[in-house]
LUMTORDO-944166 format. One record per residue (C-alpha): residue in one letter; residue number from 0; z, x, y. Coordinates in pm, whole numbers, plus 32768, in hexadecimal, padded with zeros to 4 digits. Each point is the difference from the previous one (the first is absolute). Example, Ala and Ser with C-alpha at 12.3 -4.5 7.8 and 13.67 -1.06 7.14 Angstrom:
<pts>
 residuo num    z    x    y
       a   0 830C 84CE 7E3E
       s   1 7FBE 8089 8158
</pts>
This chain:
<pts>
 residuo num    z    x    y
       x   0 2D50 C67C ECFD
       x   1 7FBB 8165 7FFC
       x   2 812D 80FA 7FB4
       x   3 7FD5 80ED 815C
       x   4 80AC 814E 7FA2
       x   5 8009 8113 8120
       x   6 7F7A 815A 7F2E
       x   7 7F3E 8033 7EE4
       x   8 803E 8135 7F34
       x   9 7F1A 8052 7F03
       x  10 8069 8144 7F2F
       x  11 7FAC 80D2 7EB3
       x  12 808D 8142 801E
       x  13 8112 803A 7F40
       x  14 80A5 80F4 80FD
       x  15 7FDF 7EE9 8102
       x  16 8155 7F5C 7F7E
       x  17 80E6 8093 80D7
       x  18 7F12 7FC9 813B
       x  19 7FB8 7EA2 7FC5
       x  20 8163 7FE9 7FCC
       x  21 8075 805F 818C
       x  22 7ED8 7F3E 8067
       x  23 80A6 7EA4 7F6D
       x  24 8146 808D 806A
       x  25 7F73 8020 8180
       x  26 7F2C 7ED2 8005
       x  27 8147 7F1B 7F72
       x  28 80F5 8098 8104
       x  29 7EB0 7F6E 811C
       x  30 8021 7EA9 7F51
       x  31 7E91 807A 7F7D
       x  32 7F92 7F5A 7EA3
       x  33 7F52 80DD 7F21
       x  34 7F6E 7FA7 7EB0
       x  35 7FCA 814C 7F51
       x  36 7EBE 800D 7F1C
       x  37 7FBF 80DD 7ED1
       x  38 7F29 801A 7EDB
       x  39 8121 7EE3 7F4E
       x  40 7F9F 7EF8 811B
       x  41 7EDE 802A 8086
       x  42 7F15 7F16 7F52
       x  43 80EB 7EEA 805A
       x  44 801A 8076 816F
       x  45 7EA3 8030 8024
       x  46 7FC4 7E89 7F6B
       x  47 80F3 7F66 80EA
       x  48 7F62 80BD 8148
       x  49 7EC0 7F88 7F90
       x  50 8083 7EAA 7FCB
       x  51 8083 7FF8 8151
       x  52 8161 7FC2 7F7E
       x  53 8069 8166 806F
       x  54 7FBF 80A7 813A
       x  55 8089 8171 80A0
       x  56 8010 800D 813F
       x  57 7FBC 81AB 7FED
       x  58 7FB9 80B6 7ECF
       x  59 801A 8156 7F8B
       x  60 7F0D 806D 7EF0
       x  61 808C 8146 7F64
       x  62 7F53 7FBA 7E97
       x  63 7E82 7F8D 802A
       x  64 7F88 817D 8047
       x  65 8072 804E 7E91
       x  66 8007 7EE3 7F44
       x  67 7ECD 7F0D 802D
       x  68 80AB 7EBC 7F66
       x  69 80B0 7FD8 8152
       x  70 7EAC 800A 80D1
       x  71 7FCC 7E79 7FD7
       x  72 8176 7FCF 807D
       x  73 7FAD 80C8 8151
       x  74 7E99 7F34 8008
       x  75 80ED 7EB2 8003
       x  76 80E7 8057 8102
       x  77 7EF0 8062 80E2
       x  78 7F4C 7EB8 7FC3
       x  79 8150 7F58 803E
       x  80 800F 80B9 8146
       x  81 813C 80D2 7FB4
       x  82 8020 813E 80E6
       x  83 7FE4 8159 7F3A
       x  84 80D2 8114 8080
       x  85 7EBD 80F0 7F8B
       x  86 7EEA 7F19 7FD4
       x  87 7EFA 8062 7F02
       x  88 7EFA 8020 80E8
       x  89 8098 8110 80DF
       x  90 80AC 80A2 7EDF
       x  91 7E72 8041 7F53
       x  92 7FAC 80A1 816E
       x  93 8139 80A9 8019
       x  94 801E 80D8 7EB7
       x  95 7E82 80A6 802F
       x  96 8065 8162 8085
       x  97 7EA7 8027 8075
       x  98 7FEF 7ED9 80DA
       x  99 815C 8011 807C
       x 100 7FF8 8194 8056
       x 101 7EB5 7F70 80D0
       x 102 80CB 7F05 80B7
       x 103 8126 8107 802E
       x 104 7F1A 810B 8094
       x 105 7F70 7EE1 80E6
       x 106 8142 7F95 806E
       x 107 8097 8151 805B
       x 108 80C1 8031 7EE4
       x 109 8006 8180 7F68
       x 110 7F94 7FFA 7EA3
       x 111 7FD2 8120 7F48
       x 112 7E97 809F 803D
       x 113 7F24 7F47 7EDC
       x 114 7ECB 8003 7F6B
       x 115 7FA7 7EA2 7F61
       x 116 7EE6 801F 7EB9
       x 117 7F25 7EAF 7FA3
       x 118 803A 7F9A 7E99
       x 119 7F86 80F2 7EFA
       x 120 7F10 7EFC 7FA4
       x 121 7F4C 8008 8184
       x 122 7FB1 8165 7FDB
       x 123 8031 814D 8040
       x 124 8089 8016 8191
       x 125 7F87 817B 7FF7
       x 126 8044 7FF0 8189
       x 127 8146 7FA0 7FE9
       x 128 8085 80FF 7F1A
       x 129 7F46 810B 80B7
       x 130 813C 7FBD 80F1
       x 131 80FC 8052 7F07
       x 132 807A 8158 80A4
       x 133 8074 7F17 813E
       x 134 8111 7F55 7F0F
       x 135 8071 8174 7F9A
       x 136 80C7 8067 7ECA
       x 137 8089 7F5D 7F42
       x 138 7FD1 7E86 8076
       x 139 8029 7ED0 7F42
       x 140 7F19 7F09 7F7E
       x 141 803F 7EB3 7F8C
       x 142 7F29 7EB3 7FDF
       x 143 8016 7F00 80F0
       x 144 80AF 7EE7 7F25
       x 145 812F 803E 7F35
       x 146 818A 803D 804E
       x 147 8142 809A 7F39
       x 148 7F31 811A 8040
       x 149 7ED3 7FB1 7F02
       x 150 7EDF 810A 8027
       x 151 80B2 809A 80D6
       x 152 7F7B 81A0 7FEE
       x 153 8103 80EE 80B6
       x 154 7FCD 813C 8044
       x 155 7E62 8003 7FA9
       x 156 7F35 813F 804B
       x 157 7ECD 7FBA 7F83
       x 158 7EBC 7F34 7FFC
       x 159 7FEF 7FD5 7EA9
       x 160 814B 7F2C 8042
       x 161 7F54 7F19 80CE
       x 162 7EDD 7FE9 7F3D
       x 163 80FB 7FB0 7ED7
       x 164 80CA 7EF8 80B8
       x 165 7EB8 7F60 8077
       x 166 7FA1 7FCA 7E97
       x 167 8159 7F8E 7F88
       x 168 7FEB 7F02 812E
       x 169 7E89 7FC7 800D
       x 170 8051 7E80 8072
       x 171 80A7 8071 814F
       x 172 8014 80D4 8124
       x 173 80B1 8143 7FDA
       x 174 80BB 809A 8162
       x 175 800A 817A 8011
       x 176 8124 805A 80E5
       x 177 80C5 8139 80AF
       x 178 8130 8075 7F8B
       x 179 8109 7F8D 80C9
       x 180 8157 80CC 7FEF
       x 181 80F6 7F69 80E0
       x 182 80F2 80CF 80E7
       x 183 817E 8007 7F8F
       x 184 810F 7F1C 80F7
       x 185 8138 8083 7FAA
       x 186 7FBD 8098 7ED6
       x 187 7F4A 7F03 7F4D
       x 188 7E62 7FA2 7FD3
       x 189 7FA5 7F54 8142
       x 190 7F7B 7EE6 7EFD
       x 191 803B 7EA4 8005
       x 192 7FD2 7E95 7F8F
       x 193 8013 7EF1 813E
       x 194 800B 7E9C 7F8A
       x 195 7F82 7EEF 80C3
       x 196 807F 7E9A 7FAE
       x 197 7FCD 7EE9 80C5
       x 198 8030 80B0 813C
       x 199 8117 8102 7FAF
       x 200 7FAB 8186 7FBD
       x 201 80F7 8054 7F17
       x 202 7FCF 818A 7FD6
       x 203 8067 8106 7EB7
       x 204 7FC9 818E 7FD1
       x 205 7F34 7FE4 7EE7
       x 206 7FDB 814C 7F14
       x 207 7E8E 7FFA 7FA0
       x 208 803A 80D1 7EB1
       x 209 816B 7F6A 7F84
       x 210 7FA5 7EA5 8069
       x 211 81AA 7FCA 80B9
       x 212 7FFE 7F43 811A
       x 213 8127 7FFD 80FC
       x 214 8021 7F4B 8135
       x 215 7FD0 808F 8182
       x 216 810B 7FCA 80BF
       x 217 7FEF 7FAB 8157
       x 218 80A1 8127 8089
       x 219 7EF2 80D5 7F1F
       x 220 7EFD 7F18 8093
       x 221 807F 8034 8167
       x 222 8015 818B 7FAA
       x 223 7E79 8052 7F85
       x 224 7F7E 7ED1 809E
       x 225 7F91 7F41 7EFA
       x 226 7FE5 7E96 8097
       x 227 7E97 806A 8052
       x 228 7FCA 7F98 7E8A
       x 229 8084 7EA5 8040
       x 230 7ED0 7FDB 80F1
       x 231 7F09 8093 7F04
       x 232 80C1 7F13 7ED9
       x 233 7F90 7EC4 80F7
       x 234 7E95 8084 806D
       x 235 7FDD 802A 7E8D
       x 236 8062 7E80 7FE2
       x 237 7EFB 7F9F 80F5
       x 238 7EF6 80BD 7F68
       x 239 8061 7F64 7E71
       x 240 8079 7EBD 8069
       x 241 813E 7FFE 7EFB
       x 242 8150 7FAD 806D
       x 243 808B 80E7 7ECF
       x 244 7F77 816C 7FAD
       x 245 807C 8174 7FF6
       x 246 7F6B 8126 8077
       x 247 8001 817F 7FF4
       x 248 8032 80CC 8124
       x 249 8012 8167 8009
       x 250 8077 80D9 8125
       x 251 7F47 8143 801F
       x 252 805E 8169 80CA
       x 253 7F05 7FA0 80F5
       x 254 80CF 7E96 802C
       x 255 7F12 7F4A 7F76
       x 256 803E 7E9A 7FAF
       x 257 7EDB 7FC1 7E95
       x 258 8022 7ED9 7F54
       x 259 7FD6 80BC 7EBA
       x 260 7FD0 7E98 7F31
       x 261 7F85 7F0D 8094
       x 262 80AC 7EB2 7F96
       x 263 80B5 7FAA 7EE0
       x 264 7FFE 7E8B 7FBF
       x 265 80EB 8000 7ECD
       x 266 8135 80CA 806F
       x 267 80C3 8098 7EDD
       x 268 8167 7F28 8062
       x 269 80D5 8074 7EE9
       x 270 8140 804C 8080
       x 271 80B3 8161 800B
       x 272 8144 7F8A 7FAD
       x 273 7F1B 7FC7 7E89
       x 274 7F1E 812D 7FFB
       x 275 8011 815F 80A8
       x 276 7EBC 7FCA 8094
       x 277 8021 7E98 8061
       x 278 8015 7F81 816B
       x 279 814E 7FF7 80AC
       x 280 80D8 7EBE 7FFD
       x 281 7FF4 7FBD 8140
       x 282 7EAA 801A 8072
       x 283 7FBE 7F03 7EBD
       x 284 80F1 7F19 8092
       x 285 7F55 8047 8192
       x 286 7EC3 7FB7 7F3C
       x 287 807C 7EB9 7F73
       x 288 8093 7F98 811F
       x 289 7EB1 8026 80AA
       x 290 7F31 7F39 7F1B
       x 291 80FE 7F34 8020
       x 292 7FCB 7FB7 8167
       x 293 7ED1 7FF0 7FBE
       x 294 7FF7 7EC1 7F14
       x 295 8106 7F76 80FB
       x 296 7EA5 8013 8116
       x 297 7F22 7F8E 7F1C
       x 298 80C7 7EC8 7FA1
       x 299 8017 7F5F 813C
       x 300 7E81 8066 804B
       x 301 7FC1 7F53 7EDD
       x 302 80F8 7EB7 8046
       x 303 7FA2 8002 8162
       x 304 7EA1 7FCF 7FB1
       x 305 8051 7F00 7EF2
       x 306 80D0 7F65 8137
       x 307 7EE9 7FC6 80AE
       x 308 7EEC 7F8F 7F10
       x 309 8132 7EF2 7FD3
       x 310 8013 7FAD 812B
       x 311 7E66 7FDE 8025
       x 312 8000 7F37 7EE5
       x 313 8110 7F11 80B5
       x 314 7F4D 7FF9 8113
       x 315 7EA0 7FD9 7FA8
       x 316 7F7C 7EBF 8033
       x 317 7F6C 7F13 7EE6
</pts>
């Protein structure tokens, strides 16, 4: 008989550690099993799933984006019929800038004003950069795949940037955007990071040039009215389809709500209490206990439905 455990958790990161740490920490105190899978196990994991002597009820896949070797393991559970908390499919959709500022626009989200170039390899889109003066100076230009900031251009002025970035990313899109310079609440950048985890929106100030997060409170939220980017962090769920992503959202003098970045798949979770510019304890541990509650939903989908294909089976005549 098949060993059922309740999550899944592949990892690779180093920097993960204390992360994956909470997560088993939250997901014991639920009664939640976990079996934890790194580059040490995973051939051995990955043969028992495909075995059918192991099963996960939900699984969280924080290593396949960077590390290959895990891709069969994510193929198995999904054959096995193991719930993702990002599955693969969504996450492919979800990291394209291009198709996701589309989907934004079209869904009344305010993106920064954007023009989106075919791969250098389609062409010359002499139409498109004739619009260039509508993004004004400087702007930003980026391709459409890619996070940690890869590719990334700030501050560009010129076309012979854009020409250059096209060349350096000939395989991909490349988004030309405004500039957007949030307003200050407070005294502090208007700029921040809103989380969205199986149905919670925790929400950080997030400094876009020293990288230090700190959490809003709710009397800050209640004071600048920032709950409105709750409701953009769960339109932004609808539109992507994962249950765990960050986004950026800037605030500008005009009170502006942009989602600057579209979705981040793979949220940095190292914790401040272990770098400077981690993210703070506690929203790692709200996070945790959110995936957490997660798993706990997915488990009895998953034995409920096992339930009744039992009780089918009982019933079903000969």
């Amino acid at each position: 008989m098949a060993t059922a455990i309740d999550f899944g958790i592949a990892w690779e990161w180093e920097h993960d550690e204390g992360f994956i740490g909470v997560l088993e920490r939250v997901c014991a105190a639920r009664g939640l099993t976990t079996c934890v899978v790194s580059p040490a196990n995973l051939r051995s994991v990955e043969a028992g799933i495909a075995a059918g002597e192991l099963s996960f009820d939900a699984f969280f896949d924080r290593a396949s984006d960077t590390d290959p070797s895990f891709l069969p393991l994510a193929s198995a559970v999904a054959r096995a019929g193991g719930v993702f908390v990002n599955r693969p499919c969504d996450v492919e959709r979800a990291i394209n800038k291009a198709a996701m500022h589309i989907d934004f626009s079209s869904r009344g989200i305010d993106v920064p004003y954007t023009i989106i170039l075919p791969r250098f390899e389609e062409g010359d889109p002499t139409g498109e950069i004739l619009r260039l003066d509508n993004v004004g100076t400087p702007f930003i230009v980026k391709p459409a795949h890619g996070g940690g900031g890869l590719g990334v251009l700030l501050g560009a002025r010129t076309l012979a940037e854009v020409v250059a970035a096209r060349k350096e990313f000939g395989h991909d899109q490349i988004l030309i955007q405004e500039n957007i310079v949030p307003r200050l609440l407070g005294g502090r950048k208007a700029w921040f990071r809103a989380y969205y985890v199986g149905g919670e929106t925790p929400l950080c100030w997030w400094d876009p040039e020293i990288h230090v997060y700190e959490r809003v409170t709710p009397a800050e939220a209640a004071e600048w009215g920032l709950g409105r980017m709750e409701a953009i962090a769960r339109l932004i769920h609808d539109i992507s389809r994962l249950n765990f992503f960050s986004t950026e959202i800037a605030v500008t003098g005009e009170m502006r709500y942009v989602s600057v970045d579209y979705v981040n798949d793979q949220c940095d979770m190292r914790l401040k209490s272990k770098t400077h510019d981690g993210v703070p304890d506690d929203v790692v541990e709200s996070v945790c206990a959110s995936l957490a509650g997660f798993v706990a939903r997915a488990r009895a989908q998953r034995r409920h439905r096992t339930t009744r294909r039992s009780h089918r089976c009982r019933g079903a005549r000969p």
